[in-house]
N, C-alpha and C positions, 0 to 999 in steps of 0.2 A: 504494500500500500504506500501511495504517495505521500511526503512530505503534507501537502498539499489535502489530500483523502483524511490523512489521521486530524490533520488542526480541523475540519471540518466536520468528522466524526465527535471532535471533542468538545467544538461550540453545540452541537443538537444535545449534545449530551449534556452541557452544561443548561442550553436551553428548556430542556427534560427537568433538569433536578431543582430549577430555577421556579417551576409549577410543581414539587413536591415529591417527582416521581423519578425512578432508576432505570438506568436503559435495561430492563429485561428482554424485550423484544429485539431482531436483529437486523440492522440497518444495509440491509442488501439492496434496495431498490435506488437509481437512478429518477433524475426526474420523467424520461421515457416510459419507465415502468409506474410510475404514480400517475401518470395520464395516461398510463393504457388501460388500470384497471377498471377506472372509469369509462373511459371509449369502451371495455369490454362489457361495462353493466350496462350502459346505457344501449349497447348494441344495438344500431338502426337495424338490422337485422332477425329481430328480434323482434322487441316492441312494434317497431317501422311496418310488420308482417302481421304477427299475431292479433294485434290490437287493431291494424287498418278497418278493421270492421266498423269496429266502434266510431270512425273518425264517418267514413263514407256512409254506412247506416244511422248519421245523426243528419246533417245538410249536406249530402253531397256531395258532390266535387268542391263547392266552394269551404268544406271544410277543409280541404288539403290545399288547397291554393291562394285562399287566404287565413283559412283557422291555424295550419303549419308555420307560416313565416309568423303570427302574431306570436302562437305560442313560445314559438323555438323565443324570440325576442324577451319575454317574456322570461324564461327558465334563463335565458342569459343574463337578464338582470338580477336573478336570484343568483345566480352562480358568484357573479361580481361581489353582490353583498356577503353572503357566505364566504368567499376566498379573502378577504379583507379580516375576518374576524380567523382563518385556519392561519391565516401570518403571522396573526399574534400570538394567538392561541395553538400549536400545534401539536395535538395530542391526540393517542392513539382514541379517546372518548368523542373527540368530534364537537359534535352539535350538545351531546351530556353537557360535556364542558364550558364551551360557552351560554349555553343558557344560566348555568350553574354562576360562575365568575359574574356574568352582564345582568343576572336577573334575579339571584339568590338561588339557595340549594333547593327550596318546594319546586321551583320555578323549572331546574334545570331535572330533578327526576322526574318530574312528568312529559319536558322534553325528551330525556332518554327512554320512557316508555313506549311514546308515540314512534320512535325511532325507532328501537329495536323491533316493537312488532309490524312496523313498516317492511322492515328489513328481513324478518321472514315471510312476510309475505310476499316478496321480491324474490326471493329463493325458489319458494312454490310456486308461482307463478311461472317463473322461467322454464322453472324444471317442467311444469306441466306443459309450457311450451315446447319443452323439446322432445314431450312423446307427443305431445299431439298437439298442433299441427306438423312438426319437422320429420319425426320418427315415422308415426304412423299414416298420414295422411300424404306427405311427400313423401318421403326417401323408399319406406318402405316399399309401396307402389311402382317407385321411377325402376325397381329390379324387378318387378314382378310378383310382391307375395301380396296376396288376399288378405288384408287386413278386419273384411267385415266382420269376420269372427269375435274381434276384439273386445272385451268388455271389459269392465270394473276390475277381475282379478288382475287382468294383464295390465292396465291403468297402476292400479296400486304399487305389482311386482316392478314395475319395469322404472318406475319413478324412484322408489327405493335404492334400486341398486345403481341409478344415475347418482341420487344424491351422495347414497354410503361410498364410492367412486370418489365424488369430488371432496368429500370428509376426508378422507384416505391419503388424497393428492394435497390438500392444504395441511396436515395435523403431521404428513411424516414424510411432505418432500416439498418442503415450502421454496428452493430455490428453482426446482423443474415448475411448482405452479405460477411464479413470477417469469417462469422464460416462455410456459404455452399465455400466459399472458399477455404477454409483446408480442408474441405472434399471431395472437388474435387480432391486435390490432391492426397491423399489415393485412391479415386477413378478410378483415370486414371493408379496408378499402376494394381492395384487389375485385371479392364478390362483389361488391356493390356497385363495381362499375361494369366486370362483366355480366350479373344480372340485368343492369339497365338497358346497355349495348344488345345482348342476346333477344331482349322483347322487342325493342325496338325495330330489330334485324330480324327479324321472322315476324313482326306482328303486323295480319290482315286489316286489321282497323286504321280506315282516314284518320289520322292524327287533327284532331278536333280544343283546340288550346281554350276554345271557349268552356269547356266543360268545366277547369277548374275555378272556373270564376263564374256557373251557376248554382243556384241556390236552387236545393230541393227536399223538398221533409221529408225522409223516410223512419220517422219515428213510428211505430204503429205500424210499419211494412213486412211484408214477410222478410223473415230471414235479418231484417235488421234488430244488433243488440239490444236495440229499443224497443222492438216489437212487442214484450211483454207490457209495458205501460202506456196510457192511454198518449194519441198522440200529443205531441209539444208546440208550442209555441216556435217562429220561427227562430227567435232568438236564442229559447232555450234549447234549441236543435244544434244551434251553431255552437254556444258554449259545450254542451255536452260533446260535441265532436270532436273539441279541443282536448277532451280525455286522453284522443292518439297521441297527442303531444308531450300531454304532462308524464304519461305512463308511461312512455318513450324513452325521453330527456329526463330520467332519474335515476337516482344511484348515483349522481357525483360526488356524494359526500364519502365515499371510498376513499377519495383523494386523500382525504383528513383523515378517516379513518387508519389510512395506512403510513399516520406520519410518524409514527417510532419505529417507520422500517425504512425510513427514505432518508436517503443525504441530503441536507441542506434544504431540511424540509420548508423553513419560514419561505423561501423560493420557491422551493418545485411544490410544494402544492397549491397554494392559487392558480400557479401557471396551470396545473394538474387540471385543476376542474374548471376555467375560462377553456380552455382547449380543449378540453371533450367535449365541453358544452356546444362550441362554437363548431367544431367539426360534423360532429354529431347533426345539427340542426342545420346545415348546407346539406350537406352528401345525405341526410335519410328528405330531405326535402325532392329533391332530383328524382330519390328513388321513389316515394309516394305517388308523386305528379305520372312519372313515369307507370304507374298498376292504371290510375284513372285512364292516362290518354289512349292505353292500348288493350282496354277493356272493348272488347267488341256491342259493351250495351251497359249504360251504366246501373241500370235501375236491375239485370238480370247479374253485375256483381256486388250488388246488395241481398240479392235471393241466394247468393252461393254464398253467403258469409265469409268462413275459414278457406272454403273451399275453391277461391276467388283465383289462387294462385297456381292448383293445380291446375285449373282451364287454362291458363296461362304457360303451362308447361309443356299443353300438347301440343304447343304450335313447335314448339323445338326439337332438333332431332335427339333419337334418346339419349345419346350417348354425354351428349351437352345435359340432360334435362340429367342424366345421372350426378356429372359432377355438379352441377350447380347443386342435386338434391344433398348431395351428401355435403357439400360445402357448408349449407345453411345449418344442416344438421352439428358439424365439428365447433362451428363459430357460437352456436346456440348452445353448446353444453361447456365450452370455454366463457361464455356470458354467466350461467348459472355457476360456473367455479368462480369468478370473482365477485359475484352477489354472496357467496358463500365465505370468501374471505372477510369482505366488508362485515358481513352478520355475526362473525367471530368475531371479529376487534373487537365491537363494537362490547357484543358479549362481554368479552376478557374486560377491556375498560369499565363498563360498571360494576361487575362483581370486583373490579380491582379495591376499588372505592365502596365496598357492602351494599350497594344496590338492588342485589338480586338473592331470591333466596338458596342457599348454597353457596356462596359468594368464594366460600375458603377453597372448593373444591374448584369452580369455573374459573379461579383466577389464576390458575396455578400452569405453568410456564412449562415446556418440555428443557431439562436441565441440558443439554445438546443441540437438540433443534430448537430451540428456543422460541418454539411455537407455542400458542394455548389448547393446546390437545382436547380440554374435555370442552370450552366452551364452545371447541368447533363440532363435537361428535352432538352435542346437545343442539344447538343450531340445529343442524342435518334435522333432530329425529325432531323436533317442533317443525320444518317448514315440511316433511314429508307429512305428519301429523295435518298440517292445515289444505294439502293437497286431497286428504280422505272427503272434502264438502263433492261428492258425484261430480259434476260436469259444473268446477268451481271456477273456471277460467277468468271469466267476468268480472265475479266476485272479489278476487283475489289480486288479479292487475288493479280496480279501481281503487281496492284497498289500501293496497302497497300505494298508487302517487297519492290520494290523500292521508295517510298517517305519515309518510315522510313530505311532503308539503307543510302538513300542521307543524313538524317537527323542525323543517324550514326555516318557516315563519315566526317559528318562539322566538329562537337567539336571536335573530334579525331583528325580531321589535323589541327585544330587550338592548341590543346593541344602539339601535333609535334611539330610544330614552338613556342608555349610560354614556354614550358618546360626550365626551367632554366634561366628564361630571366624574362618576365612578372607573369608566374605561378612558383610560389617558394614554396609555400603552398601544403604540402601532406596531406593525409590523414593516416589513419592505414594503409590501404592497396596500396600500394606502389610497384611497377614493376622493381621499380630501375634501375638498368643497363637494363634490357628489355624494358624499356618503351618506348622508340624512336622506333626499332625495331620491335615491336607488332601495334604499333600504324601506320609504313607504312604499315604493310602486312593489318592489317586491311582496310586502306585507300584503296590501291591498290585491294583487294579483292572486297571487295565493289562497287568501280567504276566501276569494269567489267564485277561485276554481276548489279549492276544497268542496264548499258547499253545493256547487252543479254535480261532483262526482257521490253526492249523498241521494241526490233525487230517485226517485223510482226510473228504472226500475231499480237500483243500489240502495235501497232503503237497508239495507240488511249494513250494511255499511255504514250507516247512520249509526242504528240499532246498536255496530259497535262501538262508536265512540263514546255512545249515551253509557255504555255497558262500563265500557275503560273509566271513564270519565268516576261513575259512581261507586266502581271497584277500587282507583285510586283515593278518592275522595274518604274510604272507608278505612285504605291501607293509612293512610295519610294523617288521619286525624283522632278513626278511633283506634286504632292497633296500637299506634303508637310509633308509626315509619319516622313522625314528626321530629320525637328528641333520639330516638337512637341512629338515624339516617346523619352523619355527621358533612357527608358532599366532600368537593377537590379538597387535597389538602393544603392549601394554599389560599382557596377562595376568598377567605378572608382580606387576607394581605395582598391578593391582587386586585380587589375593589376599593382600596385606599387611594 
């Protein structure tokens, strides 16, 4: 190691012990690999696919054509405010953290709960995305096997053993899951330009640029994610289709998550998460507009739902329609490995600090690998556990962007209000006169896409926060979380 490497291993490390904490965790990642874990959560590949429904089944084309560039804008401004407070604050807790220091310790555990069960529900989600749609409905198909057969056992078994897989891969070979990381990154450009290239190049459809700029309700339509609730208003069509975006463009908070493993983290993580954000929300915008314009009917890939992409597959010859399948398929469980990283940190950091119950056991470091081994095995069997809701796909994407949105949004409007008062402390990267400013549009963004992703048919989603909300409220006041929850150890002395 360099001259250069060790004085810089020893300022994070000073920066670490400066918020109360010892480098236990191992600072192997570069800042490439801090913004690929997030390019890997946020995988337009992913969300960009599984979730399209959601966007096109609320207004339209005009949800991709203008609900995409709004939202992506949008999750960039949260990114900004967020990575301003990971400069200062760069801790393996994240968003715990700074809610904790900018808003007091009630403030910052109910952040970290919103967060953490965001973050398994991001796990589940993915993972369900990569049996079905990627697994079973593309890849498997583009060789040839009959998937009709498929039901609930094979659902349960086959997610399982993806998850117990990437458990495996993050708890006892953390430097090979940081290198298929980076290479997902590469990976997701690479597919994503020759998915767009290949539809293009084989697709029978007049290229019709008006599409993404009309407005049409298919809430109430067959086959649209709407379809179960009475139809919408056209406004609340169009918010609600902005879901593709929120549910997309999340998971940047890895970036911070993973900053007791990153060099020169007060640096590379902001950059981390402005650049996935920013990458992310061009290239899956290309790719989205790209399903609409070469849809041979748009109102008949609202009736195919998921199923949007396979008809899109057969115009290609198979051999293409193989690698692409299995491409989306490798990128898509490389996505659910770094959703599963993030859900461990996040893990280890509040049991570090007695947040969680079992705290002694989850916080506990592999003595070699210097991994959190149980809080990642625990992870795995909670977001597999959330995956058992039948045909929860829905449920569970819209989940995950509003409880990591709410979670967003805490330390953001606590950072609002302590900016110049109790948080005095910048980091390199600094917003300055913009920071007040960025930090409501965030807040305010947020809130109102939270509450569009609670509407029906997501009431159940509602249902949970009301749930959380009154479970916390119980842990919190009558248990007794209140005097024995003591928060950072430092928090104190960093709000003077």
């Amino acid at each position: 190691m360099s001259d250069q490497s060790n004085q810089m291993a020893d300022t994070d490390a000073a920066n670490l012990k400066s918020m109360g904490y010892e480098q236990e965790l191992h600072r192997h990642m570069g800042g490439f690999s801090n913004f690929a874990i997030s390019f890997s959560i946020i995988c337009i590949l992913a969300g960009g696919i599984s979730a399209f429904p959601q966007g096109l089944g609320a207004a339209g084309g005009a949800s991709i054509g203008i609900g995409w560039p709004l939202g992506a804008l949008f999750a960039a401004i949260v990114a900004m405010a967020m990575a301003q407070i990971a400069s200062s604050y760069p801790t393996a807790g994240g968003l715990y953290h700074w809610g904790s220091i900018l808003g007091g310790k009630g403030y910052g555990w109910c952040t970290a709960w919103f967060n953490l069960l965001g973050l398994i529900f991001v796990v589940a989600s993915v993972d369900f995305g990569v049996y079905d749609p990627f697994f079973k409905s593309i890849f498997l198909p583009s060789i040839g096997v009959d998937t009709s057969g498929f039901g609930y056992t094979e659902q349960v078994g086959i997610i399982s053993l993806i998850v117990a897989s990437q458990a495996i891969l993050n708890a006892y070979f953390p430097k090979l899951t940081t290198k298929l990381t980076d290479i997902s990154g590469y990976l997701i450009f690479a597919l994503s330009i020759l998915l767009v290239g290949s539809l293009l190049a084989y697709s029978t459809t007049t290229i019709d640029i008006s599409r993404l700029f009309t407005f049409t309700n298919f809430t109430g339509a067959e086959g649209s994610p709407w379809a179960s609730a009475p139809k919408a208003a056209m406004g609340m069509a169009f918010l609600s289709g902005m879901l593709l975006v929120v549910y997309t463009i999340t998971g940047f908070d890895a970036s911070a998550h993973t900053s007791e493993e990153t060099r020169d983290a007060a640096n590379a993580v902001p950059r981390g998460i402005i650049k996935a954000v920013v990458y992310s929300g061009i290239f899956c915008f290309i790719l989205v507009s790209c399903f609409v314009l070469v849809m041979p009917d748009v109102a008949e890939g609202v009736k195919q739902n998921l199923g949007f992409l396979g008809a899109l597959f057969a115009n290609l010859p198979h051999g293409l329609n193989v690698f692409l399948s299995l491409g989306l398929l490798i990128v898509n469980y490389f996505c659910g490995l770094a959703c599963l990283t993030s859900c461990s940190r996040m893990t280890f950091a509040f049991a570090r600090d007695g947040g969680l119950p079992g705290s002694s056991m989850l916080r506990k470091v592999h003595t070699t690998l210097k991994t959190p081994v149980i809080a990642t095995w625990v992870a795995g069997v909670l977001a597999i556990a959330a995956t058992l809701y039948g045909d929860g796909f829905v449920v569970l994407s819209t989940g995950c962007a509003v409880f990591l949105y709410i979670s967003y949004v805490m330390p953001t409007a606590a950072g609002f209000f302590a900016e110049g008062k109790s948080w005095k402390h910048k980091g390199p990267f600094d917003l300055k006169g913009l920071s007040k400013p960025i930090a409501l549009l965030a807040v305010l963004g947020g809130s109102i896409l939270a509450f569009v992703g609670m509407q029906p048919p997501n009431e159940k989603v509602f249902y949970l926060v009301i749930a959380m909300l009154v479970v916390m409220a119980v842990f919190w006041f009558v248990l007794g979380e209140k005097n024995r929850f003591k928060g950072p150890p430092t928090m104190d002395s960093s709000m003077k």
